[in-house]
Structures are given as C-alpha cells and as structure tokens.
VMD Tcl script that builds the backbone (N, CA, C; Angstrom):
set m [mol new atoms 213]
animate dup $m
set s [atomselect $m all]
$s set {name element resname resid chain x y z} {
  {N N UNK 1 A 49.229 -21.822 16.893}
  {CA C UNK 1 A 49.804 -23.160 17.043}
  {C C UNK 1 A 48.996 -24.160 16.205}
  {N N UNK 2 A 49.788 -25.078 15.466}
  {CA C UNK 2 A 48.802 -26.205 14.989}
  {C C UNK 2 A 48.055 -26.912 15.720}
  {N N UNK 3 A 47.225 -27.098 14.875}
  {CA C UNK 3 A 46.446 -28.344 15.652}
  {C C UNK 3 A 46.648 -29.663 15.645}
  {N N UNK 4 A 46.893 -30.432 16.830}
  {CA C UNK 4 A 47.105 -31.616 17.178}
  {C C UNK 4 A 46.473 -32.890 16.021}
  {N N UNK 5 A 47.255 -33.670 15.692}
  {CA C UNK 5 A 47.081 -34.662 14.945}
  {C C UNK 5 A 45.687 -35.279 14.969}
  {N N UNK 6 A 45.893 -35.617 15.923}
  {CA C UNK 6 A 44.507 -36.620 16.527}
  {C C UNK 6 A 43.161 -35.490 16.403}
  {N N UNK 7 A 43.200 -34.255 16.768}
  {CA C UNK 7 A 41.977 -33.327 17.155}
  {C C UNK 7 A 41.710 -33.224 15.431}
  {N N UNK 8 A 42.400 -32.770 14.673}
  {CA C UNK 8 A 42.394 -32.684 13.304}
  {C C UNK 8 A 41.672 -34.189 12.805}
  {N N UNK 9 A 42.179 -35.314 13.001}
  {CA C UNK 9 A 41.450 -36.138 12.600}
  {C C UNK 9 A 39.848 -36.663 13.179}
  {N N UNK 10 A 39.920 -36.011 14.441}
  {CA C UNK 10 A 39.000 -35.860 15.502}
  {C C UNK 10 A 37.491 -35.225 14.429}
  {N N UNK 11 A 38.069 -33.745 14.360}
  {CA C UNK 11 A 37.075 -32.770 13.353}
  {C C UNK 11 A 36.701 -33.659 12.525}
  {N N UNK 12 A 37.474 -33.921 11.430}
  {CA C UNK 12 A 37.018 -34.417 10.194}
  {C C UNK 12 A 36.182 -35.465 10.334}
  {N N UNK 13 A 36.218 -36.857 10.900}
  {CA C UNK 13 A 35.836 -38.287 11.119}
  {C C UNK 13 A 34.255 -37.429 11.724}
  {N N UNK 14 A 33.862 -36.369 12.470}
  {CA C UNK 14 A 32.752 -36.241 13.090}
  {C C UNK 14 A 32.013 -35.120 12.226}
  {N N UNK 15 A 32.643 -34.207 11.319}
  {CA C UNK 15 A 32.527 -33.519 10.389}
  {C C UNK 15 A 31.626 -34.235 9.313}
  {N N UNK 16 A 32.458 -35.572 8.839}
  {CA C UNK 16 A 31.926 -36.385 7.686}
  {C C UNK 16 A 31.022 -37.596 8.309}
  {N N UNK 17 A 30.974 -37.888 9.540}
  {CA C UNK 17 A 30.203 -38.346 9.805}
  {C C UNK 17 A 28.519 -37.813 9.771}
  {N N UNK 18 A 28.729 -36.338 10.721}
  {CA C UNK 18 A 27.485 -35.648 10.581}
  {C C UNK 18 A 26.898 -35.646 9.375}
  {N N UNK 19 A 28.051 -35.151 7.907}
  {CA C UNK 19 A 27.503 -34.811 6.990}
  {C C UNK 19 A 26.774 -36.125 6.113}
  {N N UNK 20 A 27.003 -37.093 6.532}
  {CA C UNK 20 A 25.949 -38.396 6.099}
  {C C UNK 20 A 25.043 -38.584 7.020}
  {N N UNK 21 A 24.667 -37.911 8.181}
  {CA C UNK 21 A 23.824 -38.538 9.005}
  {C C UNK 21 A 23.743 -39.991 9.688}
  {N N UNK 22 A 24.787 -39.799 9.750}
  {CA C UNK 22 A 25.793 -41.618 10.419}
  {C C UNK 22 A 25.236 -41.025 12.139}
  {N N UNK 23 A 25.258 -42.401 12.628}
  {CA C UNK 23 A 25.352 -42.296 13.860}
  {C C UNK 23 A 26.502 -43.318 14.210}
  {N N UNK 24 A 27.374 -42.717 15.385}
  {CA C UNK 24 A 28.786 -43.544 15.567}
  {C C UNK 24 A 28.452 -45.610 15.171}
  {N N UNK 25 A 27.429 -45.434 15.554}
  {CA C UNK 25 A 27.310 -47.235 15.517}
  {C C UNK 25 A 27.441 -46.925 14.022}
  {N N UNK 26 A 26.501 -46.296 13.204}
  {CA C UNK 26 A 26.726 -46.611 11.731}
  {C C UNK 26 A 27.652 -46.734 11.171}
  {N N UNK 27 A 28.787 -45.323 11.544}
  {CA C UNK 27 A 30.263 -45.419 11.078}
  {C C UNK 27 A 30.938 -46.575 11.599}
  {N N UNK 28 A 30.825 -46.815 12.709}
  {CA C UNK 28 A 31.548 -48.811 13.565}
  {C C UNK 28 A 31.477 -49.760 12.500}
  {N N UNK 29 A 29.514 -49.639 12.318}
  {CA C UNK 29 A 29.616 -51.037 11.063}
  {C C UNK 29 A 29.971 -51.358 10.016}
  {N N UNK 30 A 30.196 -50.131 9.409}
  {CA C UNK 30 A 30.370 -49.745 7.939}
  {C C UNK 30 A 31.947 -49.415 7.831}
  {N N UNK 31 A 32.752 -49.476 9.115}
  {CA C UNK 31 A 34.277 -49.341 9.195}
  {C C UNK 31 A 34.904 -50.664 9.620}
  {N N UNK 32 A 33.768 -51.638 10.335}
  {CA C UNK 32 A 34.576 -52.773 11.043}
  {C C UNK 32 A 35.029 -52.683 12.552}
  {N N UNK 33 A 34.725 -51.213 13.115}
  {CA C UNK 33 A 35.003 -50.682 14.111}
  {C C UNK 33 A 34.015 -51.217 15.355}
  {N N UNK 34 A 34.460 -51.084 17.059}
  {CA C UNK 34 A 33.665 -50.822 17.746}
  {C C UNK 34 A 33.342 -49.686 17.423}
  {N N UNK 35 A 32.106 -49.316 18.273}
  {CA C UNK 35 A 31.362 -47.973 18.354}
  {C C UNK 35 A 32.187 -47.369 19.147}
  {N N UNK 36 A 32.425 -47.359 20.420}
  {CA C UNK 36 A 33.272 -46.909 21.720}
  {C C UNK 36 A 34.971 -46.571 20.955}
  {N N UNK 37 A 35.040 -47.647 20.010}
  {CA C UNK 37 A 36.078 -46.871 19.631}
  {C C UNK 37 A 36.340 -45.651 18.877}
  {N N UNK 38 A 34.994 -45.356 17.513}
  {CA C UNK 38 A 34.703 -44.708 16.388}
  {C C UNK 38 A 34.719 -43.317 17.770}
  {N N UNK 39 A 33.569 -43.691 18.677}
  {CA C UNK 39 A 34.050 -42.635 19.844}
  {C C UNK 39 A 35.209 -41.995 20.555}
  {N N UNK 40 A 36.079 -42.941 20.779}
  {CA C UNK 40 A 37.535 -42.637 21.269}
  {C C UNK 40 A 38.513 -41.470 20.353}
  {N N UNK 41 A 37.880 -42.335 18.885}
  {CA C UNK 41 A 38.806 -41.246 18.012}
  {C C UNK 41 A 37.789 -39.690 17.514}
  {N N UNK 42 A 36.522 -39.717 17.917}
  {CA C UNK 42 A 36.279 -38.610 17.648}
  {C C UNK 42 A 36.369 -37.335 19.083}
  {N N UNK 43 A 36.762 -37.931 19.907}
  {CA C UNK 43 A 36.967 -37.672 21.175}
  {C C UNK 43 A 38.701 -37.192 21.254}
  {N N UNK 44 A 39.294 -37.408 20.254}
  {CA C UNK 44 A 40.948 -37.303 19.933}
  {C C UNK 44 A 41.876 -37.872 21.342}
  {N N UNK 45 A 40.872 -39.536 21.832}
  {CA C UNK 45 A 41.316 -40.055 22.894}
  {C C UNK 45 A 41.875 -41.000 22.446}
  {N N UNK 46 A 41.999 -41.447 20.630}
  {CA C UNK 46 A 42.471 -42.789 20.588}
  {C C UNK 46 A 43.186 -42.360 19.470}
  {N N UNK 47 A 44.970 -42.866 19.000}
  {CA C UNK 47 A 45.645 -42.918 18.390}
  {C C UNK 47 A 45.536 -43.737 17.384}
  {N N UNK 48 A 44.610 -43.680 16.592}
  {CA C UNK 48 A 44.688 -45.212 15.368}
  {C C UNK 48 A 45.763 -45.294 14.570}
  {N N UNK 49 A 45.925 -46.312 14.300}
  {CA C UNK 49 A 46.887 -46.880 12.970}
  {C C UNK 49 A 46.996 -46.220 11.766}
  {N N UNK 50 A 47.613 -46.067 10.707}
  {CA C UNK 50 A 47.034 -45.934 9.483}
  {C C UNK 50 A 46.364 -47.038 8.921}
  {N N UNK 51 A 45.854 -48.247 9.758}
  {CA C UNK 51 A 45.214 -48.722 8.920}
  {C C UNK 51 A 44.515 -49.176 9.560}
  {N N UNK 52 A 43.632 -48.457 10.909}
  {CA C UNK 52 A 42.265 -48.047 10.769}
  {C C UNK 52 A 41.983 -46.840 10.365}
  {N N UNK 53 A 42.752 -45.769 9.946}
  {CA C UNK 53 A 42.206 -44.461 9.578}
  {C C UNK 53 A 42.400 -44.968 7.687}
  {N N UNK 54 A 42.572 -45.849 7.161}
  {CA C UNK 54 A 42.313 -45.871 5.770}
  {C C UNK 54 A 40.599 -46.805 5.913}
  {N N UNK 55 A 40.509 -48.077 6.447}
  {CA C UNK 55 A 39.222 -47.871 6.650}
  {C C UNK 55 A 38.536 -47.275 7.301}
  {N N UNK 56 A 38.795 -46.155 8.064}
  {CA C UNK 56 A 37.495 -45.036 8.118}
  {C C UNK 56 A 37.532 -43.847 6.811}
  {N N UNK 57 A 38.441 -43.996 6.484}
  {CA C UNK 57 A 38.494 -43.088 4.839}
  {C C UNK 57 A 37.464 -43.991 4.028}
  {N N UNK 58 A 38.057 -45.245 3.653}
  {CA C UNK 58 A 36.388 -46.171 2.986}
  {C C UNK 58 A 35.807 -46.530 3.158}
  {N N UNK 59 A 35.329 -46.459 4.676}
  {CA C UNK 59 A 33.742 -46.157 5.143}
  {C C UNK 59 A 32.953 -44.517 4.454}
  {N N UNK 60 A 33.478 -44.250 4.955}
  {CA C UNK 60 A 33.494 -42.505 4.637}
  {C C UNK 60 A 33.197 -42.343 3.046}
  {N N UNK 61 A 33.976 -43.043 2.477}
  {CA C UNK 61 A 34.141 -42.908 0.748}
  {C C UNK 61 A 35.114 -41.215 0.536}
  {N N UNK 62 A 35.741 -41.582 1.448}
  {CA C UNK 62 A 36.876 -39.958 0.806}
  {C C UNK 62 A 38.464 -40.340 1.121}
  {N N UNK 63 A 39.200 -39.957 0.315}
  {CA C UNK 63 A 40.491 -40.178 0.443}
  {C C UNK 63 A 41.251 -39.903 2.196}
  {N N UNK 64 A 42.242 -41.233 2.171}
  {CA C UNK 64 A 42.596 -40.937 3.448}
  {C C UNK 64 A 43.178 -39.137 3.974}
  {N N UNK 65 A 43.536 -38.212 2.776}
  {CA C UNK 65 A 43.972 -37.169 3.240}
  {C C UNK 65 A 42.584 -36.063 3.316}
  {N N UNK 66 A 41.433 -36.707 3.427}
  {CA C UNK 66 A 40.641 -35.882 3.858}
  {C C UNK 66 A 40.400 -35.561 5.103}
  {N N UNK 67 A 40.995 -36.786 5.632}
  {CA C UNK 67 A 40.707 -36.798 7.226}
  {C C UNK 67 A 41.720 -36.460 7.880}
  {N N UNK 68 A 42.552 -35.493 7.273}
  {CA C UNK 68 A 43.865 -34.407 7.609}
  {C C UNK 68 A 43.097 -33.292 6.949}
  {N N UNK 69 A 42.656 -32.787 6.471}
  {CA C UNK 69 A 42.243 -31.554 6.072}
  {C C UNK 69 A 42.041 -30.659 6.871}
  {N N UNK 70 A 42.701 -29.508 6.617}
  {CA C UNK 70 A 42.324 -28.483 7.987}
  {C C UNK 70 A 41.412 -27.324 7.970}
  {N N UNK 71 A 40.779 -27.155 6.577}
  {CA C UNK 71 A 40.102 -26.139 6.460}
  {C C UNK 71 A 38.484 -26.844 5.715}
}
mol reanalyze $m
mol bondsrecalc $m
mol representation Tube
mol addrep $m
C-alpha cells in the first residue's frame, strides 16, 4: 500500500532536517514556522498548505518535490 501523503512528507522534512543538523526550532526560524508546528508535520499530525510546504522546501534549500520523494 502507499504511503500516506502526510507520513511521506513526514520522512522527508525530518530526513532533511537531520541531515543539516537542524533542530525543529532551527527549521521554525529559518521557515517562518512555529516549532510545535514544524513538529505537527513531522509527526504527519498536521496537513500544511502548499504554501507552507514550499517554504519548508526553501528553508531546506531543495525543491518542493523533494519532500514527496519516496525513496
């Protein structure tokens, strides 16, 4: 079965977070985000917009379809 929208974006956002050594507040400030929220969505508890998931793509510095990537 696929994987759920949100869990997929879930992976990635905590994937690319780790891989900078961000801590959720870092990704918040550097997205415009609460923290609790940057949490919600790595938690695949919060449905964002596409347009908070394009600024967490340029926080991130990677195209918004990275944070659909499944492999």
């Amino acid at each position: 079965m696929a994987m759920d929208v949100r869990q997929l974006l879930s992976r990635n956002v905590l994937r690319l977070r780790h891989e900078r050594g961000w801590s959720q507040e870092a990704l918040a400030e550097e997205s415009g985000l609460h923290r609790t929220y940057v949490s919600g969505i790595e938690r695949a508890a919060r449905n964002p917009t596409v347009t908070i998931v394009a600024r967490l793509a340029k926080a991130l510095a990677v195209p918004v379809a990275e944070l659909f990537r499944t492999k």
